[in-house]
C-alpha positions in Angstrom: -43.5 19.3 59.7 -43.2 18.1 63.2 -41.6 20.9 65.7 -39.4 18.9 68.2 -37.9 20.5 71.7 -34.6 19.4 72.1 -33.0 20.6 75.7 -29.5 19.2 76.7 -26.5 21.1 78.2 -24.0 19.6 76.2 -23.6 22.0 73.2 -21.7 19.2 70.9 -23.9 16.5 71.5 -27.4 19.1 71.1 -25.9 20.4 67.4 -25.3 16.8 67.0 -28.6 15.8 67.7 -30.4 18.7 66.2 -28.9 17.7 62.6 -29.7 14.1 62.9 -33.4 14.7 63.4 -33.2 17.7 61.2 -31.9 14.9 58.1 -35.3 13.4 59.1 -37.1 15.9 58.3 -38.0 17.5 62.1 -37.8 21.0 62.9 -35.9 21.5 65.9 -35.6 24.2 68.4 -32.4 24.2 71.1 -32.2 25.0 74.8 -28.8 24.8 76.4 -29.9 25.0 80.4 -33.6 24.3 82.3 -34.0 28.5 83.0 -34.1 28.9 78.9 -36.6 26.7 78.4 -38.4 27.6 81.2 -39.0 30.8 79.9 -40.4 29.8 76.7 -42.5 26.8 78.4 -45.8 27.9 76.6 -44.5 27.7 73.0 -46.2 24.7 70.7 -43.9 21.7 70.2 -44.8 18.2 69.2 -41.9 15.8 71.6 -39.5 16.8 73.9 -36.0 15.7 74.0 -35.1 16.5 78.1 -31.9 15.7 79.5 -32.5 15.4 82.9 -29.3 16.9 84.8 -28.6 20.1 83.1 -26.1 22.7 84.1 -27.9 25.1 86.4 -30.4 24.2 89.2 -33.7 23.0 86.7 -33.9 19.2 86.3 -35.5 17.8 83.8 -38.4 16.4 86.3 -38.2 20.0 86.8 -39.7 21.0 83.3 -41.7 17.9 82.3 -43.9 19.0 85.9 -44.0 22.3 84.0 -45.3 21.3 80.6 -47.8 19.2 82.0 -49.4 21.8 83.6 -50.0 23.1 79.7 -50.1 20.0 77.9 -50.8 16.4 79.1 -50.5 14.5 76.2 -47.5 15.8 74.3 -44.8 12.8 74.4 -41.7 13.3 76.2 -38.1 11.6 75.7 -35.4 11.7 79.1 -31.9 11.3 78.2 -29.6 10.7 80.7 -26.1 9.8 81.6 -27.2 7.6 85.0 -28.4 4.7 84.0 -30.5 4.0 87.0 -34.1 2.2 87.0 -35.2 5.0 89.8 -34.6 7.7 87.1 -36.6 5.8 84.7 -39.5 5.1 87.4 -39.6 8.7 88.4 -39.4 9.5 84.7 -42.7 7.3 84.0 -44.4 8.7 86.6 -43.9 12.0 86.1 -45.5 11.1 82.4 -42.4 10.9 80.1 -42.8 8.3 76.8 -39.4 6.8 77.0 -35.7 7.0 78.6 -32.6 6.5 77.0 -29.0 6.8 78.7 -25.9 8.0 77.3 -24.0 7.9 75.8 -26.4 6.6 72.7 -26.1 6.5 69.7 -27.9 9.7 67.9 -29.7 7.1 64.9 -31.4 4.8 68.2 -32.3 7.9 69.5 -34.1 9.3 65.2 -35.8 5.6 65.7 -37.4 5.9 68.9 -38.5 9.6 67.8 -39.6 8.7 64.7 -41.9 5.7 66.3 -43.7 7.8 69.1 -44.2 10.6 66.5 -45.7 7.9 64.3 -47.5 5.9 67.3 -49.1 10.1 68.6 -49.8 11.8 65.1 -49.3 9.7 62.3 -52.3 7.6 63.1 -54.6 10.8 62.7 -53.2 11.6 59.3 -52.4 8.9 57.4 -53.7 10.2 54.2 -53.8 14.7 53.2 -54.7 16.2 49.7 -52.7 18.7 47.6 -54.5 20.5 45.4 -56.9 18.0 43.8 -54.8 15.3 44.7 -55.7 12.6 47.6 -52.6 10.9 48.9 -53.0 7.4 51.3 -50.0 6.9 53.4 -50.6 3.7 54.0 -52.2 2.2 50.7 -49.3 4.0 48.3 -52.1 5.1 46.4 -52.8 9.2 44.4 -56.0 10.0 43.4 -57.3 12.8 41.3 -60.8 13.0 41.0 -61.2 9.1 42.0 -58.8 8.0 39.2 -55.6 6.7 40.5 -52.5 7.8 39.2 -49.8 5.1 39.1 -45.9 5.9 40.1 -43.9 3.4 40.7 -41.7 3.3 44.1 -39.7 5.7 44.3 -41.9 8.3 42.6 -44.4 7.8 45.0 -41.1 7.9 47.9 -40.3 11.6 46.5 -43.5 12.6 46.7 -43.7 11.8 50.2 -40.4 13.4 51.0 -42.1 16.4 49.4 -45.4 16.4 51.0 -44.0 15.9 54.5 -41.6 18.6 54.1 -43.7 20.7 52.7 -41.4 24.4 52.0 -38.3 22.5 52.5 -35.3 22.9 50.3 -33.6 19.4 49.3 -30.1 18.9 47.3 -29.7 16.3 45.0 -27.5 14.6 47.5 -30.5 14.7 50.2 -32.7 13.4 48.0 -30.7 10.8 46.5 -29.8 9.4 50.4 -33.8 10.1 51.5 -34.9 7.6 48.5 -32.3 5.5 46.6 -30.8 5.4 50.4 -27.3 5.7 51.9 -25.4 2.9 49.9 -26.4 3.8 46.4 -23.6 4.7 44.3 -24.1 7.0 40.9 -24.8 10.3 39.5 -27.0 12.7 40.9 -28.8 13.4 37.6 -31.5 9.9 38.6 -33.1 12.8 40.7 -33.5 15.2 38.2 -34.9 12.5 36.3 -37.6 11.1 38.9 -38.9 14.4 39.1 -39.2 15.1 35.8 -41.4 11.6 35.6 -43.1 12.9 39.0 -44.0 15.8 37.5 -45.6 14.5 34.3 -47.8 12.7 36.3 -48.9 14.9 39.0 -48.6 18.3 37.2 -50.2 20.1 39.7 -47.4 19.5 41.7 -45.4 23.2 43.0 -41.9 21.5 42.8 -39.7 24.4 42.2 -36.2 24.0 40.7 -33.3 25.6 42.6 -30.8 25.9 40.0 -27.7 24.2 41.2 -29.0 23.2 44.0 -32.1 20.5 44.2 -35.7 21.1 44.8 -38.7 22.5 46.9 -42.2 21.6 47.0 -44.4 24.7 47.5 
């Protein structure tokens, strides 16, 4: 699970924010001012989210300088409300990965997250094991002991869902919006069913019922 640094001032919009990219499956940790963050500079995160005019006298320039001098490589979003090309210069040069202004909307700001985290890390993991399982990303593909075990789309779309949030607890209603999507329209009870088939298949699989709520993969 990727851990994502999300720093803006303005409390709405960071709760906002924070449960958008938490839907995506990101965990997220809030600062509300530059001082707070400041103080925890050395933790381990995997993007920032800056805004660059906070409440008290740290900018955002003011921190990205800062994390730089612990990590050089660790992508960085700016938000801000000036749109200005200066700000976006000095925000380049000072090493950030992209710039958006606001007021934005919080899914074009999950899209451009979700394609540096994918451009940065996904690249270096595009296939994992679980237990004697070996799961390609990009080639849909499951294979125990060399012998592929077929599931059909949205099998192998729950699986995912449960690999990458490995520990995470999903409701019925998350997991029907994650894979049947948004739009679909029916009982909850197809999910209990996919993961029946799911675990049939891959019975090696920890997926651990949560009695009137959904499911967790262990």
């Amino acid at each position: 699970m990727y851990k994502i640094c999300l720093v803006e001032d303005e409390v709405d919009l960071n709760n906002l924010i924070k449960s958008y990219l938490e839907r995506e499956g990101y965990l997220v940790t809030q600062y509300y001012s530059g001082e707070s963050i400041m103080n925890n500079i050395n933790n381990k995160y995997d993007l920032y989210i800056l805004d660059i005019m906070l409440g008290d006298s740290i900018s955002g320039y003011d921190i990205i300088k800062k994390i730089r001098e612990v990590d050089t490589d660790v992508p960085v979003i700016f938000t801000s409300a000036r749109d200005q090309d200066l700000d976006k210069i000095i925000g380049l040069e000072l090493g950030s990965d992209d710039y958006i202004t606001k007021p934005y909307s919080p899914k074009e700001l999950v899209l451009r997250v979700n394609k540096i985290i994918k451009r940065v890390y996904v690249k270096e993991s595009n296939k994992t094991t679980y237990e004697s399982y070996d799961i390609d990303f990009d080639r849909r593909t499951v294979l125990e002991k060399e012998k592929e075990i077929n599931l059909t789309t949205l099998e192998f779309d729950l699986l995912l869902l449960f690999i990458n949030n490995k520990g995470k607890s999903f409701s019925r209603e998350d997991i029907l919006s994650k894979v049947w999507g948004t739009d679909y329209f029916g009982s909850d009870r197809v999910v209990d069913d996919l993961v029946r088939r799911l675990r049939k298949k891959m019975p090696r699989l920890k997926i651990n019922t949560l009695y009137g709520f959904g499911y967790r993969l262990t």
